[in-house]
C-alpha positions as CSV (number, residue, x, y, z in Angstrom):
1,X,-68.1,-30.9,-94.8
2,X,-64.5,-31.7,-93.5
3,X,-62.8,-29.2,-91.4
4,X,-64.9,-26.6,-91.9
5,X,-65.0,-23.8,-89.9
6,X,-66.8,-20.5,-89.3
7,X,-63.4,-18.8,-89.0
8,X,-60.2,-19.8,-89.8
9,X,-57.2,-17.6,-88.4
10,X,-53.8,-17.4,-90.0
11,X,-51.4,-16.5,-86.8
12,X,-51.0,-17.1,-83.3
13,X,-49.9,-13.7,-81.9
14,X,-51.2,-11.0,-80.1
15,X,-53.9,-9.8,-82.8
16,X,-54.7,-14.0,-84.4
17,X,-55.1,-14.6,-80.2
18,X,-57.6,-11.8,-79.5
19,X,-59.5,-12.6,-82.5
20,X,-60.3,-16.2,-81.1
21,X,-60.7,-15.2,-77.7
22,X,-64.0,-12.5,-79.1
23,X,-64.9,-15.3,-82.1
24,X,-64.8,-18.5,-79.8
25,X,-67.0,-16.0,-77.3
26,X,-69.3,-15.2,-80.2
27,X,-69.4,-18.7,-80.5
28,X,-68.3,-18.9,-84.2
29,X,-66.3,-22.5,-84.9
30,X,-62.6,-21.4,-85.2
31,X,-59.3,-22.4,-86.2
32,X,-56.0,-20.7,-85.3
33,X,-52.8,-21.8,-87.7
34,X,-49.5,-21.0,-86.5
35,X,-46.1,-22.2,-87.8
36,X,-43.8,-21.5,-84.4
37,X,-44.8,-21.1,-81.2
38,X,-48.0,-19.2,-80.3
39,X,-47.3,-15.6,-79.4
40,X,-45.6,-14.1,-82.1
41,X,-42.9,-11.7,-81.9
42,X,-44.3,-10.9,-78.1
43,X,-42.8,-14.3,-77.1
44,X,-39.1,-13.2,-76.8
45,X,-39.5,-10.3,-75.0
46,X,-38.5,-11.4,-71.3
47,X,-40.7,-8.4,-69.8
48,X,-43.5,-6.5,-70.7
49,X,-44.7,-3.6,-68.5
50,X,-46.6,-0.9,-70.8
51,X,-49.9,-3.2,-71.8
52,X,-53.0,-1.5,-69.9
53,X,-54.0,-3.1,-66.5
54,X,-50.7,-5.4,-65.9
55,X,-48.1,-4.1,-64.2
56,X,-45.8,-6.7,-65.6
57,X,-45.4,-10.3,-67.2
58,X,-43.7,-12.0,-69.7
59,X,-44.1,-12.5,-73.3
60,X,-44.2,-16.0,-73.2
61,X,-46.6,-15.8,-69.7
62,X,-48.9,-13.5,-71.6
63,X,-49.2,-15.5,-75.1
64,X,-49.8,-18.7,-73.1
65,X,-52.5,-17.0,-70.8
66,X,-54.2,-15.2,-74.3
67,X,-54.2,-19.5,-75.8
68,X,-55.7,-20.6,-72.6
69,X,-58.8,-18.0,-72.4
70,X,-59.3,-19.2,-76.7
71,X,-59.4,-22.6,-75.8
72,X,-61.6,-21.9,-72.6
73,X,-63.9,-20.7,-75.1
74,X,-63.6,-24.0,-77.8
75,X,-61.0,-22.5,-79.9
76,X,-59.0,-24.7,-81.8
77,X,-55.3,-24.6,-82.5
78,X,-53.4,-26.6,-85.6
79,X,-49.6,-26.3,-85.2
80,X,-48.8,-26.2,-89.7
81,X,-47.3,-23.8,-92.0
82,X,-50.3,-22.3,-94.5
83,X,-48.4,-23.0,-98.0
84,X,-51.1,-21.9,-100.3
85,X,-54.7,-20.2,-100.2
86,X,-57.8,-20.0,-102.4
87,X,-60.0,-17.3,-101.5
88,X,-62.0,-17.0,-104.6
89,X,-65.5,-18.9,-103.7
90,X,-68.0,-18.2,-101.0
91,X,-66.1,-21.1,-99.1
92,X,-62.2,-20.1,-98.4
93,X,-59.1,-22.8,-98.4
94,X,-56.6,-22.7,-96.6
95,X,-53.9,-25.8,-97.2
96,X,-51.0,-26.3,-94.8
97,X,-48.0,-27.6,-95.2
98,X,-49.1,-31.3,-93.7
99,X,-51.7,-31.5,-97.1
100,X,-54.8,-30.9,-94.9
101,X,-57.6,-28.3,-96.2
102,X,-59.2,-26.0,-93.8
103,X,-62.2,-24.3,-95.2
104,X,-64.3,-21.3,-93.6
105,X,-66.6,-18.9,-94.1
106,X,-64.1,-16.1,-93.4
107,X,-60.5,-15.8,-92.8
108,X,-58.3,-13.4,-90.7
109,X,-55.1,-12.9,-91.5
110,X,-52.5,-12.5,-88.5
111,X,-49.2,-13.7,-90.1
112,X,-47.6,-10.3,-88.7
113,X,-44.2,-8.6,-89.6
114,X,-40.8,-9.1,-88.6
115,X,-38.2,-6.7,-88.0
116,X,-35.5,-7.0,-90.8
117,X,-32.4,-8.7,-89.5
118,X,-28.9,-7.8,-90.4
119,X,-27.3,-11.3,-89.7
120,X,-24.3,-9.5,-87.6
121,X,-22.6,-12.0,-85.1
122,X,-24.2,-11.9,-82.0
123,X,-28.0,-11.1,-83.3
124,X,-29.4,-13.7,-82.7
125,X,-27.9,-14.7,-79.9
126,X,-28.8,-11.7,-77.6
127,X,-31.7,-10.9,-79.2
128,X,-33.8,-10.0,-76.2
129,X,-30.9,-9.9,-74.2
130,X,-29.5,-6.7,-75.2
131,X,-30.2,-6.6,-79.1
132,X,-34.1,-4.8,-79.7
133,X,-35.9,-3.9,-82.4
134,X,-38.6,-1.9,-80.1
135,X,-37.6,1.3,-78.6
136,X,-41.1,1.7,-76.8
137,X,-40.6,-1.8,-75.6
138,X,-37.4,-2.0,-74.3
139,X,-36.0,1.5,-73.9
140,X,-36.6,1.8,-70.6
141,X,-34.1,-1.2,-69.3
142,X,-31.7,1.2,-70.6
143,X,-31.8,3.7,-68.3
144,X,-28.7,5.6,-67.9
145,X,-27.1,2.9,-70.3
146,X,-25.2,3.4,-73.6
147,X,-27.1,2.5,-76.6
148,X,-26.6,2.0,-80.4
149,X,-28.9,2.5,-83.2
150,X,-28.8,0.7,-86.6
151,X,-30.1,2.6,-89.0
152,X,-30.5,5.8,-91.2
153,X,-34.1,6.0,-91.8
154,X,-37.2,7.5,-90.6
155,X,-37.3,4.9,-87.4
156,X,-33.6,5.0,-86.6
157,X,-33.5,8.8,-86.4
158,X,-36.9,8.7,-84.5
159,X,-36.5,6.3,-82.4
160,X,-32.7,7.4,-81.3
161,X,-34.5,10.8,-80.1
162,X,-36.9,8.3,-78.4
163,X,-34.3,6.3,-76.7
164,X,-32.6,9.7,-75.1
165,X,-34.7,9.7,-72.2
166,X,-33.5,6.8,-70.9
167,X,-30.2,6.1,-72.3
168,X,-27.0,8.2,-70.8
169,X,-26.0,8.2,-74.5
170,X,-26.7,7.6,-78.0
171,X,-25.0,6.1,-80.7
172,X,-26.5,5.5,-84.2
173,X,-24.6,3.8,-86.6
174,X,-25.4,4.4,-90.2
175,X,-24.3,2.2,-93.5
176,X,-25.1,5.4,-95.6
177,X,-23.6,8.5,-96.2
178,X,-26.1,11.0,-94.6
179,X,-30.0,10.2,-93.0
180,X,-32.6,8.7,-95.9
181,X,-35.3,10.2,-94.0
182,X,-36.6,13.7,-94.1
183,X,-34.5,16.2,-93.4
184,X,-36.6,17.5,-90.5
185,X,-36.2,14.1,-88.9
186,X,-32.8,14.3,-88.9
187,X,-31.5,17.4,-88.4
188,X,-34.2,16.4,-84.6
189,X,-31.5,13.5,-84.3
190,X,-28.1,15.7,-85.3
191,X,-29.3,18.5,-83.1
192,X,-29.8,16.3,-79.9
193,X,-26.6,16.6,-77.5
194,X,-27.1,12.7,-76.3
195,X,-27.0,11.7,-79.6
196,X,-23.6,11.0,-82.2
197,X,-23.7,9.6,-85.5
198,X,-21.2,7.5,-87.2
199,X,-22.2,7.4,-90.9
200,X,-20.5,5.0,-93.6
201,X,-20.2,2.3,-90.7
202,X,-21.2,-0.3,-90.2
203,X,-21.8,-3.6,-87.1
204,X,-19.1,-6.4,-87.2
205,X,-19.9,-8.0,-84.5
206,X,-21.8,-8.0,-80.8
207,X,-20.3,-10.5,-77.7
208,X,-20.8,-10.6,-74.1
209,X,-21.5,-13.4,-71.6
210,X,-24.9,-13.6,-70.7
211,X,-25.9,-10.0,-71.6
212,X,-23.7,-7.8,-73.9
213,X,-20.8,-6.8,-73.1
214,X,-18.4,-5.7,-76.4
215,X,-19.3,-5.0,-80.0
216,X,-17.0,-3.8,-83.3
217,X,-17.8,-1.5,-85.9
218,X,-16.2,-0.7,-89.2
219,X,-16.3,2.2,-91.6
220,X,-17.6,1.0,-95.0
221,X,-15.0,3.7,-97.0
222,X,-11.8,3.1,-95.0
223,X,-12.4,-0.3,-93.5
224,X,-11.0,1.0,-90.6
225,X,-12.4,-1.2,-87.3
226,X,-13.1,0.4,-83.6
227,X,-14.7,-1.3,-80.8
228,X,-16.7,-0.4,-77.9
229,X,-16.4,-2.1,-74.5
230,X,-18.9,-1.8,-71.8
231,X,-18.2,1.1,-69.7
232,X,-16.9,0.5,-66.0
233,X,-19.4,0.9,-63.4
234,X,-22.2,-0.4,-66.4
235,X,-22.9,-4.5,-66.6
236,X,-24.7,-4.0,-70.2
237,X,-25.0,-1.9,-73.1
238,X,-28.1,-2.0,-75.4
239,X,-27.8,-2.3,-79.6
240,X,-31.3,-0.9,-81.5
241,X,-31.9,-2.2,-84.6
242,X,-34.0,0.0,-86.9
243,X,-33.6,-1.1,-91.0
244,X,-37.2,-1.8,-91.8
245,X,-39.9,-4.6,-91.2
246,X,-40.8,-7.6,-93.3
247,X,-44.3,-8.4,-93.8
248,X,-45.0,-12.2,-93.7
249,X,-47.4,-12.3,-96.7
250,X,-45.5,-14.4,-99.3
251,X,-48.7,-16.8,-99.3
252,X,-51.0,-13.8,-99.9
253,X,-49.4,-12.6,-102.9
254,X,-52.1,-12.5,-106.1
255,X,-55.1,-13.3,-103.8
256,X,-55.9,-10.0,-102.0
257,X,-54.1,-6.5,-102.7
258,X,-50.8,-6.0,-101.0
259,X,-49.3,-2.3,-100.9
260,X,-45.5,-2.2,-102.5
261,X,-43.8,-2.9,-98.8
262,X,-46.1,-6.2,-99.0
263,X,-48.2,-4.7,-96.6
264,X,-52.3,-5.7,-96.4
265,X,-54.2,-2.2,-96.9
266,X,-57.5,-2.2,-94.7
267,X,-60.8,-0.5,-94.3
268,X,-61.2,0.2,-90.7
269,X,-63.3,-2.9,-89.9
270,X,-59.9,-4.8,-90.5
271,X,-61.7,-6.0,-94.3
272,X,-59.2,-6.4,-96.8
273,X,-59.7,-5.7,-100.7
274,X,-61.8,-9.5,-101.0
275,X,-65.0,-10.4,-99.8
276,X,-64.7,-12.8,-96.5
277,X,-61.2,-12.0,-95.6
278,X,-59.5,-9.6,-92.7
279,X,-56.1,-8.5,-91.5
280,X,-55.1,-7.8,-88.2
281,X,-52.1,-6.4,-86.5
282,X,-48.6,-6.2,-87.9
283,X,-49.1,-7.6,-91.4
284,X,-51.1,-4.1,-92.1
285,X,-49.4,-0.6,-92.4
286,X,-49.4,0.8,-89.3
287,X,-47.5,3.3,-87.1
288,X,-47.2,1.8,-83.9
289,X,-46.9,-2.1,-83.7
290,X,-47.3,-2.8,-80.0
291,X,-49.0,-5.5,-78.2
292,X,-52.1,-3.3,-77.9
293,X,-52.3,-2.2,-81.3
294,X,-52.3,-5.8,-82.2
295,X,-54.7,-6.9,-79.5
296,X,-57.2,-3.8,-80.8
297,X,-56.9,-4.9,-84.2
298,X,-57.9,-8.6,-83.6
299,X,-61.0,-7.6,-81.5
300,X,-62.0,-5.4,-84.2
301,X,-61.1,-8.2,-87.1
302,X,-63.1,-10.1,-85.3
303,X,-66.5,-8.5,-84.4
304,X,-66.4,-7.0,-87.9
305,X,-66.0,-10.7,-89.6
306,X,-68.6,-11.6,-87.3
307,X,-71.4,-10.1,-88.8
308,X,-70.0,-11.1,-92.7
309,X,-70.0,-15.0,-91.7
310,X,-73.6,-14.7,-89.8
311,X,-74.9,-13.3,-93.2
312,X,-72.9,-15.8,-95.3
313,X,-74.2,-18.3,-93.5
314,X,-77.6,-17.6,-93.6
315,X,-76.9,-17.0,-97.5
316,X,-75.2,-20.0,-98.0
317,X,-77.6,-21.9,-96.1
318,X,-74.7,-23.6,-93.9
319,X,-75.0,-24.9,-90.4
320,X,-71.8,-25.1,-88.6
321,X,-71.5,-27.7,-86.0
322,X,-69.5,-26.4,-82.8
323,X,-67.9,-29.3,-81.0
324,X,-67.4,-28.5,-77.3
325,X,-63.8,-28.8,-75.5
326,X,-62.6,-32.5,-75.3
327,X,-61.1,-31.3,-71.9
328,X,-63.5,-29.1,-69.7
329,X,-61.2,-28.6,-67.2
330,X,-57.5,-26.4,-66.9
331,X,-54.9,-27.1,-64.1
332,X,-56.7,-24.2,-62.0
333,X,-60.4,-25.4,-62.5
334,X,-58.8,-28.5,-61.2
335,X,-57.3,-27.0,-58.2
336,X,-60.1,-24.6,-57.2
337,X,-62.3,-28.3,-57.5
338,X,-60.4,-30.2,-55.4
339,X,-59.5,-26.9,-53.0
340,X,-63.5,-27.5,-52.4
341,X,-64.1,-30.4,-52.8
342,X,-62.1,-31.5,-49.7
343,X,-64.1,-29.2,-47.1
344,X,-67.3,-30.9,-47.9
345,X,-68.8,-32.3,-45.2
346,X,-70.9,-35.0,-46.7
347,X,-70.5,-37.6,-50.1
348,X,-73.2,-36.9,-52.1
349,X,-75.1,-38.0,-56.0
350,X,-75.0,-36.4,-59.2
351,X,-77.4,-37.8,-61.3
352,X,-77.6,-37.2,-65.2
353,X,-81.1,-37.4,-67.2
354,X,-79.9,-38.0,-70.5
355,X,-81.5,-38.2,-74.1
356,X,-80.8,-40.5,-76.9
357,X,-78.6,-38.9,-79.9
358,X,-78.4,-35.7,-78.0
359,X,-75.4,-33.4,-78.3
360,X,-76.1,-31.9,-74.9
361,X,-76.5,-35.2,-73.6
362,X,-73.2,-36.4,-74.7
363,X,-71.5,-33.2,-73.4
364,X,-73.0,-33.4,-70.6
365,X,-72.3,-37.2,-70.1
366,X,-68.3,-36.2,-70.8
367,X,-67.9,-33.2,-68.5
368,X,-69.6,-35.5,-66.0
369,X,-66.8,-38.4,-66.7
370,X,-63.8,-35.7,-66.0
371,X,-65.9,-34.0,-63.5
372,X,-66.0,-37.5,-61.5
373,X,-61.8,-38.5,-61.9
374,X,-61.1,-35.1,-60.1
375,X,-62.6,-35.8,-56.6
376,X,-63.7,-38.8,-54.9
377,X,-66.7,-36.8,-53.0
378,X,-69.0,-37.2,-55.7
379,X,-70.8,-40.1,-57.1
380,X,-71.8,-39.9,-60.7
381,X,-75.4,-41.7,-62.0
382,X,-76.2,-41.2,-66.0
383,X,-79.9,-42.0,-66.6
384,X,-81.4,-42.5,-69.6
385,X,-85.1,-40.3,-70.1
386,X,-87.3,-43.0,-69.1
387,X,-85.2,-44.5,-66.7
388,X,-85.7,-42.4,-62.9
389,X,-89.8,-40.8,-63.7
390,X,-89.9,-39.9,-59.7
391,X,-86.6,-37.4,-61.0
392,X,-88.0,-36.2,-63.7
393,X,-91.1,-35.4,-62.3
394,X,-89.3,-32.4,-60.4
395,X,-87.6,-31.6,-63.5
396,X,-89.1,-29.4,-66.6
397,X,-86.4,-29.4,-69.1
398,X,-84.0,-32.6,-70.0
399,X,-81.4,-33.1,-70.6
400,X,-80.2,-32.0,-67.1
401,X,-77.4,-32.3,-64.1
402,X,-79.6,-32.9,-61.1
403,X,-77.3,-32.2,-57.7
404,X,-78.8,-34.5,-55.0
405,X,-78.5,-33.8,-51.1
406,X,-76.0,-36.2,-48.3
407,X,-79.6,-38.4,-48.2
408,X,-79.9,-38.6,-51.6
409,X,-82.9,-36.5,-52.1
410,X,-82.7,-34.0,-55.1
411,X,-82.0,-30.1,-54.1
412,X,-83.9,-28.6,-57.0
413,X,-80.6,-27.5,-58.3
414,X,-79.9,-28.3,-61.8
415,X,-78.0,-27.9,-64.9
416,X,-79.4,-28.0,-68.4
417,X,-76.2,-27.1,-70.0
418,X,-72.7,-28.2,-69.5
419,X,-71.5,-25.9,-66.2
420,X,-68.2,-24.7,-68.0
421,X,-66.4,-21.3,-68.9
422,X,-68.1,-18.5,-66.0
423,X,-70.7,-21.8,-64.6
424,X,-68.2,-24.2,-63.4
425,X,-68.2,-22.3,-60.0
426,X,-72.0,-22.3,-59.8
427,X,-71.4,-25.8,-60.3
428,X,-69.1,-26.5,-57.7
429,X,-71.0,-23.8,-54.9
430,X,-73.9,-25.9,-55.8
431,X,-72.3,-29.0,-55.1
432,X,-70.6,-27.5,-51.5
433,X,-73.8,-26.3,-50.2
434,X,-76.0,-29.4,-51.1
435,X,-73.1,-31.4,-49.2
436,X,-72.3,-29.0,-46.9
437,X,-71.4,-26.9,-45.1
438,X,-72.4,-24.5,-47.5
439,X,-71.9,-20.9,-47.7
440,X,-72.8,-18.8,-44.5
441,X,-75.7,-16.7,-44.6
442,X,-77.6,-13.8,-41.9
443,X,-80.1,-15.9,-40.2
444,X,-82.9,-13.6,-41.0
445,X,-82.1,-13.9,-44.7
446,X,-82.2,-17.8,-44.3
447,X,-86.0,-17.4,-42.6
448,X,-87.2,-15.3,-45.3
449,X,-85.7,-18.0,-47.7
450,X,-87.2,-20.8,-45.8
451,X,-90.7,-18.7,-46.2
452,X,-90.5,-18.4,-49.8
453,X,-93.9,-20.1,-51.6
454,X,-93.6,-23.0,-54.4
455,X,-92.0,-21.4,-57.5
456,X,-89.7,-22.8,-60.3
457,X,-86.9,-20.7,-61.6
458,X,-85.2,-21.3,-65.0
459,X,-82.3,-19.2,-65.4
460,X,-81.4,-18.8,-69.1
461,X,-77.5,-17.9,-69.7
462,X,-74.9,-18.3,-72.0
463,X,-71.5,-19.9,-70.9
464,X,-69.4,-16.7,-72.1
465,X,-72.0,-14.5,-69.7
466,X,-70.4,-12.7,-66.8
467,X,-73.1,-11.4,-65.0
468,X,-75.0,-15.4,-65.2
469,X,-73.3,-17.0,-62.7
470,X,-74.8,-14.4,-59.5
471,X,-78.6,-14.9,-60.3
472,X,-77.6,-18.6,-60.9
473,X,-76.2,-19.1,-57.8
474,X,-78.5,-16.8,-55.7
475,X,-81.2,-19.2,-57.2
476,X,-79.4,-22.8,-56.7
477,X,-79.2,-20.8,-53.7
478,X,-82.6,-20.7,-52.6
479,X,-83.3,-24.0,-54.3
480,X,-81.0,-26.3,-51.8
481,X,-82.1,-24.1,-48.6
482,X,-86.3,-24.6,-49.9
483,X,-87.7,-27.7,-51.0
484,X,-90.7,-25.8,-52.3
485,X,-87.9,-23.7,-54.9
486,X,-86.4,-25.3,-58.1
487,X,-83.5,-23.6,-59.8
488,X,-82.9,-25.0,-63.5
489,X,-79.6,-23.3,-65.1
490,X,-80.4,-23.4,-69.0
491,X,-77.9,-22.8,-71.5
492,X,-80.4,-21.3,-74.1
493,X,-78.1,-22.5,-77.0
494,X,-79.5,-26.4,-76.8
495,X,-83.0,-24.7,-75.8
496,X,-84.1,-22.2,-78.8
497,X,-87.7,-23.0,-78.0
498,X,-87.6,-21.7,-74.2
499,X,-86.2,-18.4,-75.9
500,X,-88.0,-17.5,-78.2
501,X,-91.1,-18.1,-75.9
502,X,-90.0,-15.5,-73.7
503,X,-88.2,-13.3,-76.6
504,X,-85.2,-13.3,-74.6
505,X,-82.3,-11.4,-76.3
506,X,-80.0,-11.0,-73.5
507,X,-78.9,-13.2,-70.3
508,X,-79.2,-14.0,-67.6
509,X,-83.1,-14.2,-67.6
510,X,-84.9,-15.1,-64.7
511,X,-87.9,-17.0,-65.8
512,X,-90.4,-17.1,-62.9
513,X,-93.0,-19.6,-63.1
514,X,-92.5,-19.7,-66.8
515,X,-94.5,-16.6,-66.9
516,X,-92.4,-13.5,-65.9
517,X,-88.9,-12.8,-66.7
518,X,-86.6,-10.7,-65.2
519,X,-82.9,-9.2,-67.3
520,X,-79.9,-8.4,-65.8
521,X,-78.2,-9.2,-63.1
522,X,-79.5,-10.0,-59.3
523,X,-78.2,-10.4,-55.6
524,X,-79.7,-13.5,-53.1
525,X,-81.3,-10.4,-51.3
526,X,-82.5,-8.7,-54.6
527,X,-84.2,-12.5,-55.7
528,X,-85.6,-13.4,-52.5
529,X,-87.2,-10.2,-52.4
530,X,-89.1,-10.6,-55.6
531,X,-90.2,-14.1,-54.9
532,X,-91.8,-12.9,-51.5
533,X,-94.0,-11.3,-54.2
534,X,-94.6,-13.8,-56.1
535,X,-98.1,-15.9,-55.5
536,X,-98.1,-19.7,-55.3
């Protein structure tokens, strides 16, 4: 069936991002749609410094960084407006604005909120500049700065308390006659010595240079005007703008419940009120909207839809094809390739045992292709089954990636998967110490290696498996050091036979002989050790 996915998701910001970074690791085939630029409302702040385990980056750094992990892992990404939605069958549509039809099993929806603009002079201009509509965001470059809040409701008169701690002073500016929020609230905000309010008035205007600088006010009863200028000694001010946010679910409207702010309500798996389709992030009702609020809700979107499209699936009796990346390789996996490459000391062969209508085989054949236009210290041989029987002799499972020595004899290192994602640097160490010089290692670890008896190794992983790549390389290790060791990296995906032979339900597995098999992860001392144990 045309375009159809496992997932489709509806909005490339913080929460749409993380839920195709966890679905493209689970695997599922998925679709992000976004109408501007990926990132959302994080992508005009100029600096973030309160997300967990950064000390600081930029919105737009952060959004494009969040993109390239989803398409590391085969996401997809459609720039189109979604104009219209059918969510009523087992198979959900989602049309765009360019008359294409996406379909999937299940559907996130990441469309997010906005904050309500006012339209003053100046707005847009310095938004992010000196206008914010994020007090936990940005109150801190106001530090001993004069501020303005715009607003009289619960989040004006909240968030004005907020913003005393950093700002020398606090101004709110209110259209009404008195707070519309709880009286608690704001008798907190009338009480606070930092804090004046100016109610019946209103924003005219806000100008500056490059930051603000100057803004006018007027009082709604007796259109009387005063302005403000920044104060000597300051080089900025900071305006707050606090009247509301805008959900962006227009689209939505009469195909899942929306609460009367046009809110999605959720279930705390992220499920909305219909079968098949979550929300995630700012298009729910929620207290905090931050960029790890949003980031929490898309994991959990998307381990929670996870499940629902597995069983739909296998209800439906639907197979989903998964088409890998048309480009394996980012402008660092380039670098770190060529940054190796170059301290080879010999040329040497790759050759690749390929099968007839084979998706592996293609894959393999393309990541080969690219592989080969990055450095000139490889040579590149694609060999039909049939074709090299001396080769495949030494090899138990094709389609593979054989990695031959400087003499052109073959290591025992291979690849029966496409050596992407966490194996393109088993790949490349494999290639380095075939053509050496290769990586040190103690002499008396190198004996016991040379000692080892005849044993074949299969190493089953996944491409999205951390721990994989050690007891891959501690293997190919071996392999390239002792002719008598073979060390085949299998991506158990194109080989469902191998595990459910061994009933393997978590990588890496060292297979042994294809009769043991060891879980988890393992050290070059922690393998050779075993296979001193191991008879011939």
């Amino acid at each position: 069936m045309k375009n159809l996915y496992d997932l489709v998701i509806i909005g490339g910001g913080t929460a749409g991002l993380t839920a195709a970074i966890y679905a493209g690791r689970a695997k599922l085939r998925t679709l992000v749609i976004e109408r501007m630029d990926i990132g959302g409302q994080i992508r005009i702040t100029s600096e973030v410094v309160n997300y967990p385990g950064i000390l600081v980056t930029s919105g737009p750094a952060i959004s494009d960084d969040m993109k390239k992990q989803a398409t590391n892992f085969g996401v997809e990404f459609v720039s189109d407006e979604v104009i219209s939605v059918d969510f009523s069958g087992d198979i959900k549509e989602v049309h765009t604005n360019v008359n294409e039809v996406y379909k999937s099993i299940g559907v996130i929806i990441a469309t997010g909120s906005r904050p309500r603009k006012l339209g003053f002079e100046g707005e847009a201009e310095f938004a992010g500049r000196g206008i914010s509509y994020c007090a936990t965001c940005d109150g801190e470059f106001f530090t001993d700065k004069n501020v303005f809040v715009i607003g009289a409701g619960f989040a004006a008169a909240e968030e004005a308390v907020f913003l005393t701690r950093f700002a020398k002073k606090v101004t709110i500016i209110a259209r009404e006659p008195e707070f519309t929020c709880p009286k608690t609230i704001a008798d907190k905000a009338l009480a606070n010595p930092k804090i004046d309010v100016h109610f019946n008035t209103e924003i005219v205007y806000a100008r500056g240079t490059f930051v603000l600088k100057e803004a006018r006010f007027i009082n709604n009863v007796t259109k009387k005007t005063w302005d403000y200028h920044v104060e000597q000694g300051d080089n900025n001010f900071g305006i707050f703008v606090f009247v509301g946010y805008e959900p962006l679910s227009d689209v939505f409207k009469g195909h899942i419940e929306l609460d009367k702010m046009g809110f999605i309500p959720t279930n705390e798996d992220m499920e909305t009120n219909v079968s098949g389709i979550y929300a995630a992030g700012d298009i729910r009702p929620k207290r905090l909207k931050q960029l790890v609020t949003a980031a929490a809700d898309g994991a959990i979107a998307s381990t929670s839809i996870e499940k629902y499209i597995d069983g739909k699936k296998g209800e439906l009796n639907v197979k989903i094809e998964k088409p890998e990346t048309t480009t394996f390789f980012d402008e660092q996996s380039i670098a770190q390739i060529k940054y190796v490459m170059e301290r080879t000391s010999h040329n040497i062969a790759i050759h690749a045992i390929v099968k007839e209508d084979d998706l592996l085989s293609t894959n393999i054949k393309n990541f080969l292709a690219e592989f080969a236009e990055i450095t000139d210290k490889i040579t590149v041989k694609i060999e039909k089954q049939g074709e090299n029987t001396e080769l495949e002799s030494q090899i138990t499972l094709l389609p593979a990636i054989a990695i031959m020595d400087k003499n052109g004899k073959y290591t025992g290192a291979s690849f029966q998967a496409v050596p992407g994602g966490h194996e393109l640097e088993s790949f490349i160490l494999a290639i380095y110490n075939a053509a050496g010089p290769g990586q040190t290692i103690e002499d008396s670890l190198r004996a016991r290696i040379l000692n080892l008896p005849k044993v074949n190794l299969k190493i089953g992983l996944s491409l999205s498996c951390t721990m994989c790549p050690d007891v891959v390389q501690a293997s190919q290790r071996i392999s390239i050091l002792n002719e008598n060791v073979t060390a085949e990296a299998v991506n158990l995906q194109y080989f469902p036979d191998l595990r459910d032979k061994f009933n393997i339900m978590s990588v890496p597995a060292l297979i042994v002989n294809d009769k043991e098999v060891l879980f988890g992860k393992k050290s070059l001392e922690e393998v050779v050790t075993y296979l001193e144990n191991v008879s011939d």
